[in-house]
C-alpha positions as CSV (number, residue, x, y, z in Angstrom):
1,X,14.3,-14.4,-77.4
2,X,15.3,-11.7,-75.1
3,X,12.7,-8.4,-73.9
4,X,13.7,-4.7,-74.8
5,X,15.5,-4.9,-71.4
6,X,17.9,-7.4,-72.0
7,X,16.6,-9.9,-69.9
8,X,16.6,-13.3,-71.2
9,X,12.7,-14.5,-69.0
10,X,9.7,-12.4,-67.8
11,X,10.0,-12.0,-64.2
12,X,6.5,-12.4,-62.8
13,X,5.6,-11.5,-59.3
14,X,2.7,-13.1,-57.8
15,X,-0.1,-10.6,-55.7
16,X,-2.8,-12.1,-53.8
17,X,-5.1,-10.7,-51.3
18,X,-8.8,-9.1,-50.8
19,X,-7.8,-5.7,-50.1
20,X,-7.0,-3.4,-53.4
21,X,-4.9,-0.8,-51.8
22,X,-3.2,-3.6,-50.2
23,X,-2.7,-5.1,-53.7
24,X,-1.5,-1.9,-55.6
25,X,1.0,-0.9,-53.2
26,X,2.4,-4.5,-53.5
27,X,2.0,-4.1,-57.5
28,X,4.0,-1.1,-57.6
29,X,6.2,-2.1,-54.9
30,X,7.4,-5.1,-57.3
31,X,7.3,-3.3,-60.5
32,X,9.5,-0.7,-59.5
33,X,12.2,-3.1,-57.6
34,X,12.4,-5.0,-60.6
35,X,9.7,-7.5,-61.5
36,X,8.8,-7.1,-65.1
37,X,4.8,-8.4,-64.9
38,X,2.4,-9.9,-62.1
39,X,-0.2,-12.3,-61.6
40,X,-3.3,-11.3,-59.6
41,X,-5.1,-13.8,-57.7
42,X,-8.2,-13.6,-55.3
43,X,-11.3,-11.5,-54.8
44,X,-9.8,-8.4,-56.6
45,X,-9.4,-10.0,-59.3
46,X,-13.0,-10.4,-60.3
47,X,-14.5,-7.1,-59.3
48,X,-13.7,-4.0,-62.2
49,X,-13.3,-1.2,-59.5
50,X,-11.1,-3.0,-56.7
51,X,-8.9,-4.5,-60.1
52,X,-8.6,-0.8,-61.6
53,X,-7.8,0.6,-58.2
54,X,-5.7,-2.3,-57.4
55,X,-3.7,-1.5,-61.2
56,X,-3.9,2.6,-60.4
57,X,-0.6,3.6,-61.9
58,X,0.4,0.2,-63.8
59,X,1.2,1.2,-67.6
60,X,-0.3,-2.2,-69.3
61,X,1.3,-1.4,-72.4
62,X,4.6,-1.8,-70.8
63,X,3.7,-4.0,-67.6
64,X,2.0,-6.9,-68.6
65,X,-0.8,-8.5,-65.9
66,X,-1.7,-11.5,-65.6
67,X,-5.0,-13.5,-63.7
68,X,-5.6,-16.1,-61.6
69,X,-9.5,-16.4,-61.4
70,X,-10.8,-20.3,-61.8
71,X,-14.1,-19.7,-62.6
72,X,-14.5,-16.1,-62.4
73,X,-11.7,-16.4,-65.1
74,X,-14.3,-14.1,-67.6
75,X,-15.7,-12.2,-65.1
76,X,-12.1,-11.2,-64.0
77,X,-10.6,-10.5,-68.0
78,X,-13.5,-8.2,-68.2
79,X,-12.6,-6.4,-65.2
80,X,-9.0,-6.3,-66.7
81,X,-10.5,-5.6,-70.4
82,X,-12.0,-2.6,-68.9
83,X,-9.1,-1.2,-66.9
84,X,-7.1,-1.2,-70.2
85,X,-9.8,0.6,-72.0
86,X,-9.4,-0.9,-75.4
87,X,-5.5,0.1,-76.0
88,X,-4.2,-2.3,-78.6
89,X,-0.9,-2.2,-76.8
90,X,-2.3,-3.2,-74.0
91,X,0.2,-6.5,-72.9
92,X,-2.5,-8.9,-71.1
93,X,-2.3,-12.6,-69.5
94,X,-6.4,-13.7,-69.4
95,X,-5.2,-16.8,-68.6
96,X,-8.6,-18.3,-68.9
97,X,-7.9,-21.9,-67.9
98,X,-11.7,-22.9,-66.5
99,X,-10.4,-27.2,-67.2
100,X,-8.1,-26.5,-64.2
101,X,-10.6,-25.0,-62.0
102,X,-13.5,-28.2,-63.3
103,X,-10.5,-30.3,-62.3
104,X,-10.2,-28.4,-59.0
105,X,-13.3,-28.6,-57.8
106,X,-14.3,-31.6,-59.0
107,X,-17.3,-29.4,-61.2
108,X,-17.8,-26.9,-61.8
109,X,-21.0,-24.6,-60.9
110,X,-22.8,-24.9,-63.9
111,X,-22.6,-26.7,-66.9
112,X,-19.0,-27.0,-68.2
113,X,-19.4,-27.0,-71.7
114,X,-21.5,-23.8,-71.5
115,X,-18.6,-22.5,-69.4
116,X,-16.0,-23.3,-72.1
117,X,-17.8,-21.7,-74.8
118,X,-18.8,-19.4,-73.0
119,X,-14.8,-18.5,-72.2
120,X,-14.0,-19.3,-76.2
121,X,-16.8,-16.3,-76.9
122,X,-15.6,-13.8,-74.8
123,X,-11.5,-14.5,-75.7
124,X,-12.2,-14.6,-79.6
125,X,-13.6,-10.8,-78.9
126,X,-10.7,-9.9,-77.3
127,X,-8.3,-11.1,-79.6
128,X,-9.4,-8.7,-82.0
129,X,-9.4,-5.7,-79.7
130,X,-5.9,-6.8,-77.6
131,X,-3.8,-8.5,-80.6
132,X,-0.9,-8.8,-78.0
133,X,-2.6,-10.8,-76.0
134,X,-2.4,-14.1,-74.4
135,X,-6.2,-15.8,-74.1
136,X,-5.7,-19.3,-72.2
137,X,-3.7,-20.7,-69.5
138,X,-3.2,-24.7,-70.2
139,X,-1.4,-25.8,-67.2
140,X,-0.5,-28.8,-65.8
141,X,0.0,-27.2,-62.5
142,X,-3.3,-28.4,-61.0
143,X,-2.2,-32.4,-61.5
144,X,1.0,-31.4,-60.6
145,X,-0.2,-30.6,-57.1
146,X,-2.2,-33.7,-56.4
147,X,0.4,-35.5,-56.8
148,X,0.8,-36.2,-60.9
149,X,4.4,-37.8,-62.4
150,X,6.0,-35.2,-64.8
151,X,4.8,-37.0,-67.8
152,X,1.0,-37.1,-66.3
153,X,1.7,-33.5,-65.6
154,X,3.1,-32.3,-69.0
155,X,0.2,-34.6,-70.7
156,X,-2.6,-32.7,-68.7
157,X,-1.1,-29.5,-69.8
158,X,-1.4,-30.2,-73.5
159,X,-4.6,-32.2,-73.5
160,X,-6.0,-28.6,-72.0
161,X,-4.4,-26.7,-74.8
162,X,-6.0,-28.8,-77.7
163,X,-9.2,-28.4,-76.0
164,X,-8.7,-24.6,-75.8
165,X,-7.5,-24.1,-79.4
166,X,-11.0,-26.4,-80.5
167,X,-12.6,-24.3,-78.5
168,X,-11.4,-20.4,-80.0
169,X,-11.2,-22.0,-83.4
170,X,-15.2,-23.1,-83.3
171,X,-15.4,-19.9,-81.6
172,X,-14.2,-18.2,-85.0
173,X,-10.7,-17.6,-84.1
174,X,-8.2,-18.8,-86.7
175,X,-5.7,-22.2,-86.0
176,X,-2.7,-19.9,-85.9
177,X,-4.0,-17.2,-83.5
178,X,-5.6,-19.4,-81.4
179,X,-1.7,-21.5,-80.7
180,X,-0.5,-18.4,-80.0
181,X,-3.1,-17.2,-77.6
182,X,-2.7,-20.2,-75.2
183,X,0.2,-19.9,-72.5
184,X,1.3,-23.0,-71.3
185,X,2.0,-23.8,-67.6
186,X,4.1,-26.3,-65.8
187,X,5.4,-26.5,-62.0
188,X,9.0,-26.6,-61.5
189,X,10.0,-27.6,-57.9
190,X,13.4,-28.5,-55.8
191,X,14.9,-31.3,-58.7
192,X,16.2,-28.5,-60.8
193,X,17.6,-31.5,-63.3
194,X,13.9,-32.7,-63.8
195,X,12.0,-29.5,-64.1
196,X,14.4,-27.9,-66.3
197,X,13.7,-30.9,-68.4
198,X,10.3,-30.8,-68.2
199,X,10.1,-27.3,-69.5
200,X,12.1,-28.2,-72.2
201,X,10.4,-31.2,-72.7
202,X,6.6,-29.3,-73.3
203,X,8.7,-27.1,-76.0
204,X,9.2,-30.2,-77.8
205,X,5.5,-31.5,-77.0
206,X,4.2,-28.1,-78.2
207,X,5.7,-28.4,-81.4
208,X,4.8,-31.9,-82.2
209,X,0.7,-30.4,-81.0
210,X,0.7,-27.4,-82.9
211,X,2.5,-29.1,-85.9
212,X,-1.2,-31.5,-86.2
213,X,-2.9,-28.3,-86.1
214,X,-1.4,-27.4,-89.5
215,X,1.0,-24.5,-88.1
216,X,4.0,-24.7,-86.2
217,X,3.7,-22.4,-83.1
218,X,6.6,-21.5,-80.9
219,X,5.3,-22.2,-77.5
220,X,5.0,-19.8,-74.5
221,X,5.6,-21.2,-71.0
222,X,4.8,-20.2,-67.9
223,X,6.6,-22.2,-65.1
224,X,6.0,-21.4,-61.3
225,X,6.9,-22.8,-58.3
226,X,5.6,-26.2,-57.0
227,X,3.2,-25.8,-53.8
228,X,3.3,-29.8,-52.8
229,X,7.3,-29.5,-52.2
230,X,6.8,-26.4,-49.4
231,X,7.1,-27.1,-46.1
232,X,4.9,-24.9,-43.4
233,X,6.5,-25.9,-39.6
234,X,9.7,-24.6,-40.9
235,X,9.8,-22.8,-44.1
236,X,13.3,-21.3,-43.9
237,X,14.2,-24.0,-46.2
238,X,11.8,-22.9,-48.6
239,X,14.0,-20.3,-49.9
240,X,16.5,-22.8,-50.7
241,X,13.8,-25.4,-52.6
242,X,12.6,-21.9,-54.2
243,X,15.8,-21.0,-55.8
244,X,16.4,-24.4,-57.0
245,X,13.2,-24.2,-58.8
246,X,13.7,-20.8,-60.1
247,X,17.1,-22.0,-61.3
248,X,15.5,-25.0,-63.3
249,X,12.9,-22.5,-65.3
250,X,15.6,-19.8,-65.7
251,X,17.5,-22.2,-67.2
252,X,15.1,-24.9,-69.0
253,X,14.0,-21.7,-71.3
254,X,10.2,-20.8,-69.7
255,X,9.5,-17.5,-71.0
256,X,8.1,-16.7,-67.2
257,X,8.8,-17.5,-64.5
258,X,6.7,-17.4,-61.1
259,X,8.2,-18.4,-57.7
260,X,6.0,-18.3,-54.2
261,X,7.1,-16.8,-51.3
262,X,8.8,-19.0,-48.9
263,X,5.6,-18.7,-46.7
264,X,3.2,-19.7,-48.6
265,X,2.2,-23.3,-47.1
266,X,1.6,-21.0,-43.8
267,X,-0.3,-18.8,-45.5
268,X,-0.8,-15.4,-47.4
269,X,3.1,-13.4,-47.7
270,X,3.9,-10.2,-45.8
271,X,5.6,-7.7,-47.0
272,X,9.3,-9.4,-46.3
273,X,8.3,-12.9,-48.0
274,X,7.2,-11.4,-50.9
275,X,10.7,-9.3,-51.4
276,X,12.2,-12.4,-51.0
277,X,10.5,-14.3,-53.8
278,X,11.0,-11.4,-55.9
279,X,15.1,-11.0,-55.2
280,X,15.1,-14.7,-55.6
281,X,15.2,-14.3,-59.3
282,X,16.6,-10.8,-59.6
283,X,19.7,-12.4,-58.1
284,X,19.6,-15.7,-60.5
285,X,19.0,-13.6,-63.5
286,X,21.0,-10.4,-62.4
287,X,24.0,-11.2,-60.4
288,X,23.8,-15.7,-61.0
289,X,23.7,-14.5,-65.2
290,X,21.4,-17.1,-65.6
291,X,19.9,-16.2,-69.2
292,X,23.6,-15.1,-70.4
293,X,23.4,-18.3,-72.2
294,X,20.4,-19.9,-74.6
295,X,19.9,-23.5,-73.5
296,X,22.5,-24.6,-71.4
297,X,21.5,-27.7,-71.0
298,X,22.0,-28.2,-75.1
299,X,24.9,-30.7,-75.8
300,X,24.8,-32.5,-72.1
301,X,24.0,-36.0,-73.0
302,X,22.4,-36.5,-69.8
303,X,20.0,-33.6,-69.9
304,X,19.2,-34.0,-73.6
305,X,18.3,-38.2,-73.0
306,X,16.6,-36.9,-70.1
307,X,14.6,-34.4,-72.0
308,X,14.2,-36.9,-75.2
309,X,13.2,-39.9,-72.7
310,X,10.4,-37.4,-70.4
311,X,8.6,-35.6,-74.0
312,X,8.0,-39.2,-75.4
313,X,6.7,-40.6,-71.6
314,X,4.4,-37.2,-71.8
315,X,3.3,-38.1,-75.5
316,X,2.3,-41.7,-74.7
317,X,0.6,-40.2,-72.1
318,X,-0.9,-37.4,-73.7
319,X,-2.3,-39.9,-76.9
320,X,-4.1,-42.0,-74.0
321,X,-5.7,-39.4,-72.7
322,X,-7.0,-38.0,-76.2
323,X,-8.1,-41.1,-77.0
324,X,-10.2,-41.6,-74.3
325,X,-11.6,-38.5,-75.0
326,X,-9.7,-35.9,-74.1
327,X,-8.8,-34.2,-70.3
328,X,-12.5,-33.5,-70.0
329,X,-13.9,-36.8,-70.5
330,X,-11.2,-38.6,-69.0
331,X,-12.0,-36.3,-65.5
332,X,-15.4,-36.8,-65.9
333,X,-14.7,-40.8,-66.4
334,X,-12.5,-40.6,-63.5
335,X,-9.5,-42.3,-65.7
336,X,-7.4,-39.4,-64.8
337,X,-7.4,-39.4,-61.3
338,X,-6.6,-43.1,-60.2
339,X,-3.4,-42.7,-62.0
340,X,-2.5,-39.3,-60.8
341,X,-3.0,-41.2,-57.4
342,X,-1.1,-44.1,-58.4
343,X,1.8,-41.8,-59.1
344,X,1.2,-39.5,-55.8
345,X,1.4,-43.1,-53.6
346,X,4.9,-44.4,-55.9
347,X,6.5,-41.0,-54.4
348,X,5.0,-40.5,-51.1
349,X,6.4,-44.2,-50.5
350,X,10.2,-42.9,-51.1
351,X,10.1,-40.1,-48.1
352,X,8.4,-42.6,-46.3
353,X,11.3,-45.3,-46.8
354,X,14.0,-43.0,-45.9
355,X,14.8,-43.0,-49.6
356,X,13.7,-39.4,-50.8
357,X,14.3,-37.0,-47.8
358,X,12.7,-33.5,-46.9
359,X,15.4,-31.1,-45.4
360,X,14.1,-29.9,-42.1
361,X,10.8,-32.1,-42.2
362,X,12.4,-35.9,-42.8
363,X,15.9,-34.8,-42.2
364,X,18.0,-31.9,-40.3
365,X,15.0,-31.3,-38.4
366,X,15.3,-28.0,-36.3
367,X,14.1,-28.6,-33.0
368,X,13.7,-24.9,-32.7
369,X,12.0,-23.2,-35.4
370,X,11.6,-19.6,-36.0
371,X,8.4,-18.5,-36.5
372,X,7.2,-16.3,-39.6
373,X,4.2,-14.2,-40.1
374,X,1.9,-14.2,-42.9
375,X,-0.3,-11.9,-43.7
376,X,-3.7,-13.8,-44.2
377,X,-4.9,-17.4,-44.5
378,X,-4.8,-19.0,-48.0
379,X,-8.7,-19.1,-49.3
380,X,-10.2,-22.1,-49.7
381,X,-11.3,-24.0,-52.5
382,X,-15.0,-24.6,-53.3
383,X,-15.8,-28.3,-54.3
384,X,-19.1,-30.2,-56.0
385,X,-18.6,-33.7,-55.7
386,X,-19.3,-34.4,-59.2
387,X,-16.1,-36.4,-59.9
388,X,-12.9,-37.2,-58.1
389,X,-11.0,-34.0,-57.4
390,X,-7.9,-33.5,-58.2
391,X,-6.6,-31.9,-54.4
392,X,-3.7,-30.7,-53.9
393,X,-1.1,-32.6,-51.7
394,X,1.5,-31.1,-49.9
395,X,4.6,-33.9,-49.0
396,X,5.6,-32.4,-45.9
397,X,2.2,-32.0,-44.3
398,X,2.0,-35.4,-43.2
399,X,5.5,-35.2,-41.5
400,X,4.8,-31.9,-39.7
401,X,1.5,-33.5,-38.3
402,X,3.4,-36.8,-37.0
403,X,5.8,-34.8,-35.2
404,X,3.8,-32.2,-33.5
């Protein structure tokens, strides 16, 4: 279903950075060139004043934000509870998602069970007092990254969700409210014919989920841009694999979508990369009419057996994984990770072949690249060694490094 605007996905913009002036000029900067929300990531995030300085002039009730806080996830929908000041109108993303950062990090800083209840807890109380908004974040994103198949990535995604929805159910939120509080996520990279079917594919696998919890939930997805499919020597061509991606959420039906700037395996946007990622989809949805059209793909054999073929590969995936315990266990277990690796060798084998190429890393390689700023270097990622982690891979990386 379309917004009040007209516009047929949420146009999210993605802010990041330690620096709340910094961030609120960028937030306002987007917001009134036309993104419709943003996602906050970093340091801000997680302390009240920087956030509510950082959000100084944002209208939540018609602006929805969105975090990106691992394991400060509660600390930072405080921070955002606070700013909003109890308005019931109030359109807010928690996206709690504290099985992404475990998987992460590879532990998580104190016990994890305590840390999911802990999350459950705090969401249920803000159900009651923001009924608009969205609670948990079950992405697949993180196994994307290291490397995961589609199906091992769409299988993650709804594993998480199950064990959110346990989680704000024995938390005392009801079955229904709790399926609609969790957002789903999925990647979408550079084969627009494969992530459009993916995110069509987890809106079938979401109904089949929340169907077994008694109540059939329509699902809400989140799709941003892959990170493993950036290159960083030359990232020209990013904007190229970016537009392709936003194309395939546009058009596979997320709700919103989320694309990086084109610098981002370099580091931290500027100014300039960050209008780009933004135009990106103002042009696919504005001037490409991209969302003129419910499902496209509906009624193209190929994409439909595609779609079909990838939800029961994620299902098959999904029932192993719940019945070896579920996403936590099977981390824990390490029975996630060898074949997540298994699947990150299959595909790092085909660009090394020759039979998967890179433009301008394995092929059309510019000699001559010019160079981009960035604004800061990307934080790092703290790690406890208590299982496997799932770390993110970037294809190109080992290219660049061979020919440098």
């Amino acid at each position: 279903p379309s917004d009040s605007e007209g516009r047929s996905w949420n146009l999210r913009t993605l802010v990041e950075g330690g620096d709340a002036a910094d961030l609120n000029r960028a937030i306002l900067t987007d917001l009134e060139n036309g993104a419709a929300s943003v996602l906050i990531s970093g340091p801000v995030a997680v302390d009240a004043a920087k956030l509510a300085k950082a959000l100084e002039g944002v209208a939540l009730e018609l602006a929805p934000v969105a975090l990106d806080a691992g394991f400060d996830g509660v600390k930072a929908s405080e921070a955002l509870a606070a700013v909003a000041k109890g308005s019931p109108r109030a359109q807010l993303s928690f996206h709690l998602d504290p099985v992404s950062a475990y998987a992460r990090a590879g532990g998580a800083p104190s016990d994890f069970a305590t840390i999911l209840k802990d999350a459950a807890t705090k969401a249920a109380g803000w159900a009651s007092t923001y009924p608009d908004a969205k609670l948990f974040l079950a992405s697949g994103q993180v196994a994307h990254e290291a490397g995961a198949s589609m199906g091992q990535e769409l299988a993650f995604a709804l594993s998480s969700a199950v064990a959110y929805v346990k989680a704000l159910v024995e938390a005392g939120v009801s079955i229904e409210k709790a399926l609609s509080s969790v957002t789903l996520g999925v990647a979408v990279d550079q084969q627009y014919f494969d992530s459009l079917a993916k995110v069509r594919a987890l809106r079938l696998l979401w109904a089949n989920v929340s169907k077994a919890f008694g109540h059939e939930v329509q699902a809400q997805i989140e799709a941003r841009s892959s990170r493993r499919m950036l290159s960083a020597r030359d990232p020209w061509p990013n904007m190229l694999r970016l537009t392709a991606a936003g194309f395939a959420g546009s058009v596979g039906g997320a709700d919103v979508v989320v694309l990086d700037a084109f610098t981002r395996a370099a580091g931290l946007p500027d100014d300039f990369a960050r209008r780009q990622a933004r135009n990106t989809q103002l042009i696919l949805m504005e001037e490409s009419n991209l969302g003129r059209v419910d499902d496209p793909a509906s009624g193209s054999w190929y994409l439909d057996a595609r779609t079909r073929d990838l939800a029961q590969v994620a299902w098959t995936e999904f029932q192993a994984i719940e019945a070896e315990g579920g996403v936590i266990h099977g981390l824990e277990g390490h029975v996630i990770q060898p074949r997540i690796a298994r699947a990150r060798e299959f595909a790092e084998k085909a660009y090394q072949n020759g039979s998967a190429q890179i433009i301008g890393v394995t092929k059309f390689v510019d000699p001559d690249v010019r160079t981009v700023s960035v604004a800061d270097e990307v934080p790092s990622v703290p790690s406890y060694g208590a299982f496997e982690a799932l770390t993110p891979v970037r294809i190109a990386a080992a290219f660049e490094e061979a020919g440098q």
